[in-house]
C-alpha positions as CSV (number, residue, x, y, z in Angstrom):
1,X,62.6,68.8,112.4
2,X,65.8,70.3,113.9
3,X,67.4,68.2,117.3
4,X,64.9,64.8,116.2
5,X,66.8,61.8,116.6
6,X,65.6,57.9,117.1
7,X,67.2,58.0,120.6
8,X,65.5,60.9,121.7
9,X,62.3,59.7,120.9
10,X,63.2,56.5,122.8
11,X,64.5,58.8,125.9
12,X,60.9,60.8,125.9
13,X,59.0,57.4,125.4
14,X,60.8,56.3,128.4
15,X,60.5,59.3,130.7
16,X,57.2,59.0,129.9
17,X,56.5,55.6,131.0
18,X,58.4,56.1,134.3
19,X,55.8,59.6,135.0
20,X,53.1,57.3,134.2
21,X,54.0,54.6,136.5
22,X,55.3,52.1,134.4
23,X,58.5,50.9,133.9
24,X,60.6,51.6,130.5
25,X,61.9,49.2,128.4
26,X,65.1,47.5,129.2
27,X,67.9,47.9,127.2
28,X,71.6,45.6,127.5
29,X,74.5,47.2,126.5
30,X,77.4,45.0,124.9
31,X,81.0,46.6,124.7
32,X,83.4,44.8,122.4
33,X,87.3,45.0,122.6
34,X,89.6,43.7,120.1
35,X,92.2,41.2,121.5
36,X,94.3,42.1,118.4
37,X,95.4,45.6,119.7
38,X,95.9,45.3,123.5
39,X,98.1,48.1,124.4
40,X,98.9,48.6,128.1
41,X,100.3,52.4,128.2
42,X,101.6,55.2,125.8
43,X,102.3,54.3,122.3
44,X,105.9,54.8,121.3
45,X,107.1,55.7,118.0
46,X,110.7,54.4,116.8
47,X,111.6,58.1,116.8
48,X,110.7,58.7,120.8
49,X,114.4,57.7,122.2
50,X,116.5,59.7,119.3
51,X,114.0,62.8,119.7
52,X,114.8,62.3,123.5
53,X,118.5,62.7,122.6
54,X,118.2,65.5,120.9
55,X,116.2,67.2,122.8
56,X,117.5,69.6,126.1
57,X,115.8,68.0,129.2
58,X,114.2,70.1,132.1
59,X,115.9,69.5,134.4
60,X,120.3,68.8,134.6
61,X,121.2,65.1,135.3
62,X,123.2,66.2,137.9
63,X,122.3,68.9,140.1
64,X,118.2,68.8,139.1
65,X,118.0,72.2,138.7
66,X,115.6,73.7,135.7
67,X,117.9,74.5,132.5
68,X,115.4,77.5,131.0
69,X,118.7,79.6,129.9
70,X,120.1,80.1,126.4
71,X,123.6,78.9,128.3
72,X,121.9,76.1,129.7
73,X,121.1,74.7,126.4
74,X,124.1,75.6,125.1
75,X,126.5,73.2,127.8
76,X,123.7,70.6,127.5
77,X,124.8,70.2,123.9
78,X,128.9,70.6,125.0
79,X,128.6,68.9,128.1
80,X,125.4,67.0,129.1
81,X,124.9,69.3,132.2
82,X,123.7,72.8,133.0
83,X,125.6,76.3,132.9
84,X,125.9,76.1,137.0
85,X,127.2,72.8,136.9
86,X,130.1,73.2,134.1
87,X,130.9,77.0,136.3
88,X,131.7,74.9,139.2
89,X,133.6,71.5,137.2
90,X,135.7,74.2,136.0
91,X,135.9,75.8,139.3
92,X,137.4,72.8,140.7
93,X,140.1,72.5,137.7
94,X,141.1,75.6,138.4
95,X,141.5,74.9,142.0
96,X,143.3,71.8,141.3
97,X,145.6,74.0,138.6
98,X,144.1,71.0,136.0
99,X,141.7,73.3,133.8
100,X,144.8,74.5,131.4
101,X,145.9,71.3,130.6
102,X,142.0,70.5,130.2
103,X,141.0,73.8,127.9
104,X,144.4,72.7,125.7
105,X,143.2,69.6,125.5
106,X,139.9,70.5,123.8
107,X,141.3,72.6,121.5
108,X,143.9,70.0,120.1
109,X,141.0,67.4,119.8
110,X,139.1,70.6,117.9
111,X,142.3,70.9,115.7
112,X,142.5,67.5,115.2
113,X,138.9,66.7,114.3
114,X,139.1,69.8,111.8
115,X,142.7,68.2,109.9
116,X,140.9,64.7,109.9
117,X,138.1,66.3,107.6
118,X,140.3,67.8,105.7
119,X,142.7,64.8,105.1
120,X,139.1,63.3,103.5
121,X,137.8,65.8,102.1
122,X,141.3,66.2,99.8
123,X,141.0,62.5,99.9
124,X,137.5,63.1,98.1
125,X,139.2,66.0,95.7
126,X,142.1,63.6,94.5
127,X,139.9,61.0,93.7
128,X,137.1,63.1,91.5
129,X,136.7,62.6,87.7
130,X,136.0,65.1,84.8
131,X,134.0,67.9,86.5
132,X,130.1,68.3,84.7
133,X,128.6,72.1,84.8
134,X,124.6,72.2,83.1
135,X,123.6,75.7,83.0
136,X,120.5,76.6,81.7
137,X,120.7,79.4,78.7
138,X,117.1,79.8,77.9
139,X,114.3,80.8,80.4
140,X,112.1,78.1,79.3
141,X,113.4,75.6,81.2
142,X,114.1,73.2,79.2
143,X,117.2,74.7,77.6
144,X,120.6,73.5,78.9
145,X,123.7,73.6,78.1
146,X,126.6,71.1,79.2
147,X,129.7,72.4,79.6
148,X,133.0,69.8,80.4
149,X,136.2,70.3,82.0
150,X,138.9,68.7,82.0
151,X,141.5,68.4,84.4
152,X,145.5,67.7,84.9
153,X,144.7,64.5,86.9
154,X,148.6,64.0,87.5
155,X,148.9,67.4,89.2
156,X,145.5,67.0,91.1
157,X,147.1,63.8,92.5
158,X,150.9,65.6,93.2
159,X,148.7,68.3,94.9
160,X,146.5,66.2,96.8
161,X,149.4,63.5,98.4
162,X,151.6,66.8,99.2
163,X,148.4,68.3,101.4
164,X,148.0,64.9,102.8
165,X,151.7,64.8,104.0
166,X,151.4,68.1,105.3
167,X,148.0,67.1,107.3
168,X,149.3,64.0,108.7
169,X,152.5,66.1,110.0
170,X,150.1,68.1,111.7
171,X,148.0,65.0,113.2
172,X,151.3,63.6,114.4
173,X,152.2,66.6,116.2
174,X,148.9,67.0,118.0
175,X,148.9,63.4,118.6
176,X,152.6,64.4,120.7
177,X,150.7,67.5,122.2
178,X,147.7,65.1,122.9
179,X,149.7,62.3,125.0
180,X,152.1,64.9,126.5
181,X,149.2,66.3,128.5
182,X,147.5,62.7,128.7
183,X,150.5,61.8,130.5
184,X,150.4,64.7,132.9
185,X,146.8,63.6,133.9
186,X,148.3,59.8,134.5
């Protein structure tokens, strides 16, 4: 019996009674809600606001227009506003005769971002033990070989603290070039 079902039967029992001229059996229907889980609106996962962050509105914070373009995205991530908005920002340096000082100014932090990672990553390099190879020599898997070197600690540190004197030259004089211009914006 394909499509037979208890409330059917009670459905056909009651159309039924009402054709005949009776009336059908009354029926109460009692809805339950757990107190425990009262949530008024959207669920939010912990992850909502940094997904947020990361991810390119629809429309610019500033000028509300729709950022759909590869360049939008692109000075969302450099800038926090659309492509229209940083063309006319940079407009207005130029108008101003501000936007070299500005462009030289993002490069030196550039620089000095780049020699700050590489004062710590030769920071990391002077301060590294014995260095460990495994290579496998048989295709089974389960084969490997360890192979040790050793290194000249005293010329990895003479090596390391002359790079680190030459990096922090190099901060010091981007700091200069950094508060030269900082001083032409004061």
């Amino acid at each position: 019996m394909a499509g037979y079902s208890k409330d059917s039967e009670r459905q056909n029992q009651a159309l039924r009674s009402i054709l005949e001229g009776g009336t059908p059996e009354k029926r109460i229907f009692v809805s339950m809600m757990d107190k425990k889980e009262e949530v008024k609106g959207d669920r939010k996962s912990h992850l909502t606001d940094i997904m947020a962050e990361a991810r390119v509105p629809w429309f610019c914070p500033e000028c509300d227009k729709v950022m759909k373009r590869k360049l939008d995205d692109k000075m969302w991530r450099l800038f926090g506003h659309c492509f229209d908005c940083q063309v006319i920002m940079e407009n207005k340096l130029r108008i101003t005769g501000e936007y070299d000082d500005w462009a030289k100014k993002k490069v030196l932090l550039n620089q000095r971002s780049f020699v700050e990672e590489q004062l710590q990553n030769v920071d990391e390099w002077k301060n590294q033990g014995d260095i460990t190879f495994y290579n496998q020599i048989n295709p089974d898997g389960h084969s490997v070989e360890k192979e040790k070197w050793d290194i000249n600690k005293e010329k990895i540190i003479e090596q390391a603290d002359e790079a680190i004197g030459h990096f922090k030259e190099l901060l010091e004089k981007i700091d200069l070039e950094l508060s030269q211009i900082e001083t032409k914006e004061n």
